[in-house]
C-alpha positions as CSV (number, residue, x, y, z in Angstrom):
1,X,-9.5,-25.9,-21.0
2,X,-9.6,-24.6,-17.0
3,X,-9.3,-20.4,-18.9
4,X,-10.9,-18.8,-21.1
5,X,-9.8,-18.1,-24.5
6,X,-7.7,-15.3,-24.8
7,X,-7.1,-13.0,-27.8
8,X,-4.9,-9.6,-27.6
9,X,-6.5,-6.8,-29.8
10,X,-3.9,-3.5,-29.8
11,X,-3.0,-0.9,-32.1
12,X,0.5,0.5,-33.1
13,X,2.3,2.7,-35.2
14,X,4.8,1.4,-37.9
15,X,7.5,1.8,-35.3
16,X,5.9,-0.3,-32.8
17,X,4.5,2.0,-30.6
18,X,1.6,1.6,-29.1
19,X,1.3,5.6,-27.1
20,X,3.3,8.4,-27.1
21,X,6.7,8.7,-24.3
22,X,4.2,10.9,-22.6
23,X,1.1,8.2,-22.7
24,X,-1.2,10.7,-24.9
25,X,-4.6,8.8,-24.9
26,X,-3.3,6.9,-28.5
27,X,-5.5,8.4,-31.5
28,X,-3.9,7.2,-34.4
29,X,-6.2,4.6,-35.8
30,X,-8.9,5.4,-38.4
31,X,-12.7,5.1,-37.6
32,X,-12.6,2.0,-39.2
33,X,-9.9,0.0,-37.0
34,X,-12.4,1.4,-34.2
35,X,-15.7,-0.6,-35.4
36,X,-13.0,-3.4,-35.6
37,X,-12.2,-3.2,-32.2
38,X,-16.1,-2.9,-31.6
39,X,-17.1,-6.2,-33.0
40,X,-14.1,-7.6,-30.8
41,X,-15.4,-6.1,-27.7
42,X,-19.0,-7.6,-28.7
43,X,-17.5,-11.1,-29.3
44,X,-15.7,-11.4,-25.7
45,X,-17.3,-12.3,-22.4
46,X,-14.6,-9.9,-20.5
47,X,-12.1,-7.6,-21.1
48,X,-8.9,-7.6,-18.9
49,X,-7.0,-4.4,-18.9
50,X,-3.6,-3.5,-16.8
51,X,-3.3,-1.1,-13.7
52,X,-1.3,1.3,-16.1
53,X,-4.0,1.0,-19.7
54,X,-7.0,2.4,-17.0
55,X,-4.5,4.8,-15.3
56,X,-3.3,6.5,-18.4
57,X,-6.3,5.7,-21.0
58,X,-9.5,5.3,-18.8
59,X,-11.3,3.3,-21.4
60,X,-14.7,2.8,-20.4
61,X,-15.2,-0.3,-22.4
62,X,-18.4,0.4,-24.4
63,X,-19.6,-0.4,-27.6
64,X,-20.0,2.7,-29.8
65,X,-21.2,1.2,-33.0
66,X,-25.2,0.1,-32.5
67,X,-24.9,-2.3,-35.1
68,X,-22.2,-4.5,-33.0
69,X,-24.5,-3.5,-29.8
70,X,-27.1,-5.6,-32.0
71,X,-24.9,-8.2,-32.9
72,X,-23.8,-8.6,-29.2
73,X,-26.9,-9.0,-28.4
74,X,-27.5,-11.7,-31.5
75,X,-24.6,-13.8,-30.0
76,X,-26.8,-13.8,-26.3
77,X,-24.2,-11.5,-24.5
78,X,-25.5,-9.0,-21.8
79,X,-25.2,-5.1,-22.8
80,X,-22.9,-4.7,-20.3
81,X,-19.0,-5.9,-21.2
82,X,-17.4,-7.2,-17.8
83,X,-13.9,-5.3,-16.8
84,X,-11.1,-6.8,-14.9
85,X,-8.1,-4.8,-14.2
86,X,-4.8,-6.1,-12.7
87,X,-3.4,-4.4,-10.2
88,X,-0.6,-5.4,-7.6
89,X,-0.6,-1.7,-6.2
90,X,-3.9,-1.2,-5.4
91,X,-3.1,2.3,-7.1
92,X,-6.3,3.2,-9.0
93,X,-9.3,5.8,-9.0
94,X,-12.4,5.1,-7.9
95,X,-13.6,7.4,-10.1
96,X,-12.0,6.6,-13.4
97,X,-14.6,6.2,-16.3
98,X,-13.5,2.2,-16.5
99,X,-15.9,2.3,-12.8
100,X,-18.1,5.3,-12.7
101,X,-19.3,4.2,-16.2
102,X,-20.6,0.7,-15.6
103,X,-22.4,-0.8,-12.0
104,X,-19.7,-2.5,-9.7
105,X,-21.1,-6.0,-10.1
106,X,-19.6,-5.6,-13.8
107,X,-15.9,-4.9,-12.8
108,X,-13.2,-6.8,-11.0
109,X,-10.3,-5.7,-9.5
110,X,-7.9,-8.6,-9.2
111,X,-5.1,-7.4,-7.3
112,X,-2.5,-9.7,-4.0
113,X,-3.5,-11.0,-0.8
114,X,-1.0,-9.0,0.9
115,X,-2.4,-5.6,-0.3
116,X,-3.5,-3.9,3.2
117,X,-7.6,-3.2,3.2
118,X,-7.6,0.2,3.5
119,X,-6.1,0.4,0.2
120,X,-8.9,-1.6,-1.5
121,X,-11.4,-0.3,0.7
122,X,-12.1,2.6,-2.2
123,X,-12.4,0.1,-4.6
124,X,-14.4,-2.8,-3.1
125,X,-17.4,0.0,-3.5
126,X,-16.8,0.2,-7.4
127,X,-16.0,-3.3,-8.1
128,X,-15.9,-6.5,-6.7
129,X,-12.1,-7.3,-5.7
130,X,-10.1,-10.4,-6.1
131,X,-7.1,-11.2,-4.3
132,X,-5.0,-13.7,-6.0
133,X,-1.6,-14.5,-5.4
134,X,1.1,-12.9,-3.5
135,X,4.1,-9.9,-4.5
136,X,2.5,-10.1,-7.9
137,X,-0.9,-10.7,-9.2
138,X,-1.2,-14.5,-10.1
139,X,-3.1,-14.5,-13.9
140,X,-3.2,-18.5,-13.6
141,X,-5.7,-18.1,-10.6
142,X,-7.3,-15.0,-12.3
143,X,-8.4,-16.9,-15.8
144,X,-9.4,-19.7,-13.9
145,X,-11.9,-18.1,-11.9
146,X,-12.8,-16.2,-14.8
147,X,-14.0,-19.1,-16.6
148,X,-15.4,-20.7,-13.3
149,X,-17.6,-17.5,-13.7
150,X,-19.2,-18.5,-17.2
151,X,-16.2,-15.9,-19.2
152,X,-15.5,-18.4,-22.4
153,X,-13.6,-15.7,-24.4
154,X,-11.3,-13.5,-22.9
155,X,-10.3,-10.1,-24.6
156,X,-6.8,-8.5,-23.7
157,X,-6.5,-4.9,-24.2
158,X,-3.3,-3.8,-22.3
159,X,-0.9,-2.7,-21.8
160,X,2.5,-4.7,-22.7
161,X,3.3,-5.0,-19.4
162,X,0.3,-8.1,-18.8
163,X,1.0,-8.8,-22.4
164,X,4.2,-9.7,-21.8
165,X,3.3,-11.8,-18.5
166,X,0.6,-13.4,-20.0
167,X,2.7,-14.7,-23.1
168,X,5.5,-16.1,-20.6
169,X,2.7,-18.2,-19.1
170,X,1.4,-19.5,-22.0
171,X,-1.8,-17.7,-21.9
172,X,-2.5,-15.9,-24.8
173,X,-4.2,-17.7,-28.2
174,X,-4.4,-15.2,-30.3
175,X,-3.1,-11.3,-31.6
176,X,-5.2,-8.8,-33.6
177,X,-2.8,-5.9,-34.4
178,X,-4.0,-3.0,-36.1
179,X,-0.5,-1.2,-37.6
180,X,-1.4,2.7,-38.4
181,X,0.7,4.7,-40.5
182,X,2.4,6.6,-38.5
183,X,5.7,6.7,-36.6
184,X,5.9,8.1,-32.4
185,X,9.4,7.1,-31.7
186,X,10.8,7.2,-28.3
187,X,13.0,5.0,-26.6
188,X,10.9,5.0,-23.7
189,X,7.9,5.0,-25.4
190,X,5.3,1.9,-24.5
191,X,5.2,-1.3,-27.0
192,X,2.6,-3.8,-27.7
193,X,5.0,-6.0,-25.8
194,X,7.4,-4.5,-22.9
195,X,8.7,-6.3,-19.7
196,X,11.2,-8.0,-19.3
197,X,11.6,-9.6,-23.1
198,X,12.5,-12.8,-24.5
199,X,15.9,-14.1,-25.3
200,X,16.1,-15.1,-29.1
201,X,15.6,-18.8,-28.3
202,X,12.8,-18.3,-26.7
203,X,10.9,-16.1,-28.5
204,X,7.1,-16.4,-29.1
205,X,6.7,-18.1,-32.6
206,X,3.3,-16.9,-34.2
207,X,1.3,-18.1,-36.9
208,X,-0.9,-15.6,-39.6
209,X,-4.3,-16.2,-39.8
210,X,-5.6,-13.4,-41.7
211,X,-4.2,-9.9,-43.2
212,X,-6.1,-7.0,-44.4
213,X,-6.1,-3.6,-45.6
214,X,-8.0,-0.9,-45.6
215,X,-6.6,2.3,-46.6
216,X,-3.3,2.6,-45.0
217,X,-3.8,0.7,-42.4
218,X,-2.8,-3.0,-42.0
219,X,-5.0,-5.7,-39.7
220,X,-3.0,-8.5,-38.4
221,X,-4.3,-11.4,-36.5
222,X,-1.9,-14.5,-35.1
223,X,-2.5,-17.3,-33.5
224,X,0.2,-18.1,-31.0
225,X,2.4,-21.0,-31.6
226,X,2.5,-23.5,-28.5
């Protein structure tokens, strides 16, 4: 395989929603789905995240449980997670916690080669920048040289946006989708999945691997059907 292997991990509410119309920083998930996310942080070798997840959330991409810092560390994986964000804009803050939080040789902005330099310039000094593809970032070129860099497992954390493009292309392997007991509603609201949808022939045919519970909360994970 010339990528890495790539598993979605998002949470939604039973409606589908994955944030508030107005993008509220989602906290709908118990502390429990949270240490779930942790021990899929620990388990990847980079997270990719889109322009809009870092402009709205600002994750910082940490581990917050020690005991999946210590079993990161038991699987031989640095402290530090690496961070790629996709951007075709160029439209990001130097500042956001997803840079100031973690030294630039551990984030990548992978953006097009006909972005103008003085709108990277801010960023080449918090991350190492990529320019792949032209008009719109090209993820083909992206995982590739993310597993040319030693990145076996790939985590996905938004938003539906790259989900979406990364499922056209035939990119993702699997989904872990936390489903929280709550409803947002919102026509306009974000989805695990947005862009530009799939007719009903050609819709992405997905397989269950596991199902739990705990409390109200239902954990999904699917492994996409080629």
């Amino acid at each position: 395989m010339d990528r890495p292997f790539v598993y979605v991990n998002m949470a939604m509410t039973a409606d589908g929603k994955v944030a508030s119309v107005a993008r509220e920083v989602p906290r709908f998930t118990s502390p429990h789905d949270r240490q779930r996310m942790d021990r899929l942080r620990a388990e990847a070798d980079a997270v990719l995240l889109g322009a809009e997840t870092v402009r709205s959330d600002d994750p910082p991409l940490r581990l917050r449980d020690p005991e999946m810092q210590a079993y990161r560390r038991s699987l031989g994986k640095p402290d530090g997670i690496l961070g790629v964000v996709v951007t075709a804009s160029g439209k990001l803050d130097p500042r956001a916690r997803f840079f100031r939080q973690a030294p630039s040789s551990s984030r990548i902005v992978a953006t097009v080669e006909d972005l103008h330099d003085d709108t990277l310039h801010p960023l080449s000094t918090v991350a190492e920048v990529w320019r792949c593809g032209r008009g719109r970032v090209d993820l083909v070129q992206v995982l590739g040289r993310l597993r040319s860099r030693g990145v076996g497992r790939l985590l996905v954390e938004g938003g539906g946006e790259l989900h979406w493009e990364l499922l056209r292309l035939g990119l993702v392997d699997e989904i872990f989708v936390t489903v929280a007991p709550c409803l947002l509603g919102g026509r306009l609201a974000p989805t695990l999945l947005d862009g530009d949808g799939f007719g009903m022939a050609d819709r992405t045919r997905l397989a269950l691997l596991d199902l739990g519970r705990h409390g109200d909360e239902i954990y999904c994970r699917w492994a996409v059907v080629r």
